[in-house]
C-alpha positions as CSV (number, residue, x, y, z in Angstrom):
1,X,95.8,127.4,105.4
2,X,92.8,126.3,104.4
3,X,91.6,123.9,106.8
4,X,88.1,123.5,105.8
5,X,88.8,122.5,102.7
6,X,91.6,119.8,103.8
7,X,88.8,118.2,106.3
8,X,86.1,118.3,103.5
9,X,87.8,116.9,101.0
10,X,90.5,114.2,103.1
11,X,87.9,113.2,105.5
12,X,84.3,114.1,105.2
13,X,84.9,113.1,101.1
14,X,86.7,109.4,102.5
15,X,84.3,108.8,104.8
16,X,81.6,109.2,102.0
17,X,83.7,107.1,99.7
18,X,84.2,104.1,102.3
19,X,80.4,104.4,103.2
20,X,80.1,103.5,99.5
21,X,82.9,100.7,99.3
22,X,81.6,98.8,102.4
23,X,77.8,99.0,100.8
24,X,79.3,97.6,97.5
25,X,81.0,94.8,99.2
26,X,84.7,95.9,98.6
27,X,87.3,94.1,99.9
28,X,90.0,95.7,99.1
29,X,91.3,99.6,99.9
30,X,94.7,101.6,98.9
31,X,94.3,105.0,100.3
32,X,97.0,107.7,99.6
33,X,98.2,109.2,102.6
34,X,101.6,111.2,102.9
35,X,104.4,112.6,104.6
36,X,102.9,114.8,106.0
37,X,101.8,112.9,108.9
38,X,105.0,113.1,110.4
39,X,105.9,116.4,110.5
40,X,109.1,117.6,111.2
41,X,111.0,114.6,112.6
42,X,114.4,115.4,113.9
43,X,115.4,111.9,112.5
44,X,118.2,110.9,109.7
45,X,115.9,108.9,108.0
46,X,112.1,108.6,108.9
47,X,110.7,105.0,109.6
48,X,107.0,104.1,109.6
49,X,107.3,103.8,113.1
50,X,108.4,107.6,113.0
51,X,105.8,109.2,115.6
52,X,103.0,110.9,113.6
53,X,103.1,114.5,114.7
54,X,101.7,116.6,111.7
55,X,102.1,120.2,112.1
56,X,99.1,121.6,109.4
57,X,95.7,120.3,108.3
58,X,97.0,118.6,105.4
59,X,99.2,116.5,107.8
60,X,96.4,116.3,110.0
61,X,93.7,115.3,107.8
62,X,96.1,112.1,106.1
63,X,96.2,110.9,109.0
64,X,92.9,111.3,110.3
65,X,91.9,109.2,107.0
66,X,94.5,106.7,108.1
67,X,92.5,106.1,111.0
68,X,89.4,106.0,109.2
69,X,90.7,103.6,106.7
70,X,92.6,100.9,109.6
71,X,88.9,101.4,111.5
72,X,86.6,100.6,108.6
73,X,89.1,97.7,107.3
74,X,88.7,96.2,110.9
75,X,85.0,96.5,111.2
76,X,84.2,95.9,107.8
77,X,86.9,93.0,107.0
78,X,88.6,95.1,104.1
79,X,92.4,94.6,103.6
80,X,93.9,97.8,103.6
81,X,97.1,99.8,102.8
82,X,98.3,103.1,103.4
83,X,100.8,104.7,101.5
84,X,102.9,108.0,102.7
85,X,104.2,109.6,99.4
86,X,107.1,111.6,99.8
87,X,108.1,114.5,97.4
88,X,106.3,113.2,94.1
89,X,107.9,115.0,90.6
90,X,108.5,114.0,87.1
91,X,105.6,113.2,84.4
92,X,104.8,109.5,82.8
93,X,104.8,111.1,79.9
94,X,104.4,114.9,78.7
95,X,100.5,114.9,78.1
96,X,100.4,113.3,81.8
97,X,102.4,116.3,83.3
98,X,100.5,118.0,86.3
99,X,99.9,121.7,85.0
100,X,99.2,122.8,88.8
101,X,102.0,124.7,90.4
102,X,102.1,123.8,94.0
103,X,105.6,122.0,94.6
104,X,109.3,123.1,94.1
105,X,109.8,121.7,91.0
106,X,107.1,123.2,89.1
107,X,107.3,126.7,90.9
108,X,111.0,127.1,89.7
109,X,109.8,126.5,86.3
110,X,107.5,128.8,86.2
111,X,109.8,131.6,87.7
112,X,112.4,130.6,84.8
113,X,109.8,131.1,82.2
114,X,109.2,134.8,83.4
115,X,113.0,134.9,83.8
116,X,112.7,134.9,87.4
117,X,115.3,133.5,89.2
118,X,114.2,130.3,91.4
119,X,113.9,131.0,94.8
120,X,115.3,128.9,98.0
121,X,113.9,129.3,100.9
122,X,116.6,129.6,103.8
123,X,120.3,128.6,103.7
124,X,121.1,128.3,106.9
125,X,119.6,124.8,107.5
126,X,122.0,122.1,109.0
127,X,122.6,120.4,106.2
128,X,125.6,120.3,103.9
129,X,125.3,122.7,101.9
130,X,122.7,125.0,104.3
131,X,119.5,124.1,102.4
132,X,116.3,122.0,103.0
133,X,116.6,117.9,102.1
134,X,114.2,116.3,100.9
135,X,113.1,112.8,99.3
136,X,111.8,112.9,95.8
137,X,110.3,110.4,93.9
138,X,109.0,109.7,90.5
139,X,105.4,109.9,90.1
140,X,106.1,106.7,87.5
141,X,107.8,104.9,90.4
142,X,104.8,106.0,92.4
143,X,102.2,104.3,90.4
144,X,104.7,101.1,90.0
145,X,104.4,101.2,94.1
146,X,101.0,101.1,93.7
147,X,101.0,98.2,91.4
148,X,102.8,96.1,93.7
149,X,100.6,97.0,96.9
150,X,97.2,95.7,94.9
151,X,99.0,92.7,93.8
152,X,99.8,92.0,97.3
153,X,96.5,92.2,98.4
154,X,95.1,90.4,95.6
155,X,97.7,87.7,96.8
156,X,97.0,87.6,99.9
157,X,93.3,88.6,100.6
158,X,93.8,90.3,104.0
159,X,96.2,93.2,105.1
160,X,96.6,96.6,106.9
161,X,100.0,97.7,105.5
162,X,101.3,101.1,106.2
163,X,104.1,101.9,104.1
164,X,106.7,104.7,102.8
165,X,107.1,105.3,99.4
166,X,110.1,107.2,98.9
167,X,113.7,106.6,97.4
168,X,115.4,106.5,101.0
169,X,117.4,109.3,99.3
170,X,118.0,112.9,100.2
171,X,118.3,115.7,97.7
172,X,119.4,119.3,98.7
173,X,117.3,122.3,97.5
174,X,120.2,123.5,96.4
175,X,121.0,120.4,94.2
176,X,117.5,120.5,92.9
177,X,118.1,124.3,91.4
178,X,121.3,122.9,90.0
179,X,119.9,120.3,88.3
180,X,116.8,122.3,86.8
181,X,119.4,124.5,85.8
182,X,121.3,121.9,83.5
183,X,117.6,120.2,82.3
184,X,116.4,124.0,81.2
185,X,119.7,125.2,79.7
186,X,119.3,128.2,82.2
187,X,121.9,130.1,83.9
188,X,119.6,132.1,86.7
189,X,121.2,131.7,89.7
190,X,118.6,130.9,92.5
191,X,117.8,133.8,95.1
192,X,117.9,133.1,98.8
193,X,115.1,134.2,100.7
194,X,114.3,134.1,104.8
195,X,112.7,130.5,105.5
196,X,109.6,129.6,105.6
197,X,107.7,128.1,109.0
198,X,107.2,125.0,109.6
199,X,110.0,123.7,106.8
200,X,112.1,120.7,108.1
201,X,116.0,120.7,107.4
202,X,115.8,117.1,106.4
203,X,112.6,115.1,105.3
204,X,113.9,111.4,104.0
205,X,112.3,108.4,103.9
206,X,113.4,104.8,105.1
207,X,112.2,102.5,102.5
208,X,113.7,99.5,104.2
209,X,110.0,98.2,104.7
210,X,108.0,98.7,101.4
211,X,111.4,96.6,99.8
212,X,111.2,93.6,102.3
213,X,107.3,93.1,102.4
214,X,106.7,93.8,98.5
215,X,110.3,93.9,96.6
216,X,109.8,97.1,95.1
217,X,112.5,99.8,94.9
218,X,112.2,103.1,93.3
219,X,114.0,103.4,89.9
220,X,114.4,106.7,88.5
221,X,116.5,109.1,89.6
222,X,116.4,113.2,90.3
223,X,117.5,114.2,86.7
224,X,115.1,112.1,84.9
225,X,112.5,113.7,87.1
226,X,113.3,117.1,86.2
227,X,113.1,115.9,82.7
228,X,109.9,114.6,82.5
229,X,108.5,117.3,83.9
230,X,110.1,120.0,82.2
231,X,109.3,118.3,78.8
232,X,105.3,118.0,80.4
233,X,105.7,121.7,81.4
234,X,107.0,123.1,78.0
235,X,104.1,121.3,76.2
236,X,101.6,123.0,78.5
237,X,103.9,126.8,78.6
238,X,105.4,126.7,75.0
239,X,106.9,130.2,76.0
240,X,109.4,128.2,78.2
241,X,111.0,126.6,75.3
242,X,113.1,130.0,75.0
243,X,114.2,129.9,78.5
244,X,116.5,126.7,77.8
245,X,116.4,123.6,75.5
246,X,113.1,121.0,76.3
């Protein structure tokens, strides 16, 4: 959906920016790219050297900036870095919370405010317990990933690092619901619906590289995720407070 929009903003909008950092004699570039670019790898864990296959404009578009980053950094002399997110949740603190309701953790919140029961998308994956895995990571851990990229190429003064940023740890859909369950004090039962196109059974990232080259290793786990972001999401819905405890 929406593919105009993806290629205006992701690459028309970068190439606009880097015409920019290049006249202001930059050296240094961090662009956010994502896991999208892969995919749907039929892999246990995916590796940077994971073949980029994306399978949408989103996914398409990331990369195409990747390109347009590594290509700039080489003609230009800027040290570069890419960095593909995988499932970003939680909230560095309430007032931070994204109020947008575009992933699963913020979409079963709203359906609990409402008293809608959260919705999983198929249950017939192979996986464990039938439902989609997936790599989340807090958006705290995110930033603290970012951190330690710019201090890296601060350090070093030349780069074009590609990395993962992920927990190399898979979470079930169903153990998601479970857990926003417990955070929100709610006892809705997820629905099962068909599944959705292009959904992978298993999306998780190695993080094997980002942890050798810079030492940095996510921190925060599912639960305090959910937390954060329930406790953002109440202060920006106070109706949800009756749904279960903040």
């Amino acid at each position: 959906e929406k593919p105009l929009l993806y290629y205006r903003e992701n690459v028309a909008g970068l190439a606009v920016l880097l015409e920019a950092v290049v006249a202001a004699g930059v050296r240094r570039f961090l662009f956010s790219s994502s896991a999208a670019v892969y995919g749907v790898p039929d892999v246990d864990l995916i590796t940077e050297e994971t073949p980029c296959l994306p399978i949408n404009p989103y996914g398409e578009t990331k990369l195409t900036g990747e390109w347009l980053v590594r290509a700039t950094g080489r003609a230009h002399g800027l040290s570069t870095a890419c960095l593909r997110y995988f499932n970003v949740a939680g909230a560095a603190a309430p007032e931070l919370a994204d109020t947008g309701v575009f992933n699963i953790v913020p979409m079963m919140f709203e359906r609990l405010t409402h008293g809608e029961a959260p919705r999983i998308f198929g249950d017939d994956y192979p996986t464990p317990d039938g439902t989609c895995i997936r790599d989340y990571i807090h958006v705290a851990d995110l930033a603290e990933a970012h951190l330690a990229v710019a201090r890296r190429l601060d350090e070093t003064g030349a780069g074009d690092l590609t990395l993962n940023v992920g927990r190399g740890e898979g979470v079930s859909v169903r153990e998601l619901a479970d857990v926003i369950g417990e955070v929100t004090g709610s006892d809705l039962k997820p629905v099962v619906e068909p599944r959705r196109a292009g959904d992978a059974p298993k999306a998780v990232a190695s993080a094997a590289r980002i942890s050798a080259e810079l030492g940095w290793t996510a921190r925060r786990g599912v639960r305090e995720m959910v937390e954060s972001a329930w406790e953002g999401w109440c202060l920006n819905h106070p109706e949800a407070r009756g749904q279960g405890r903040p």
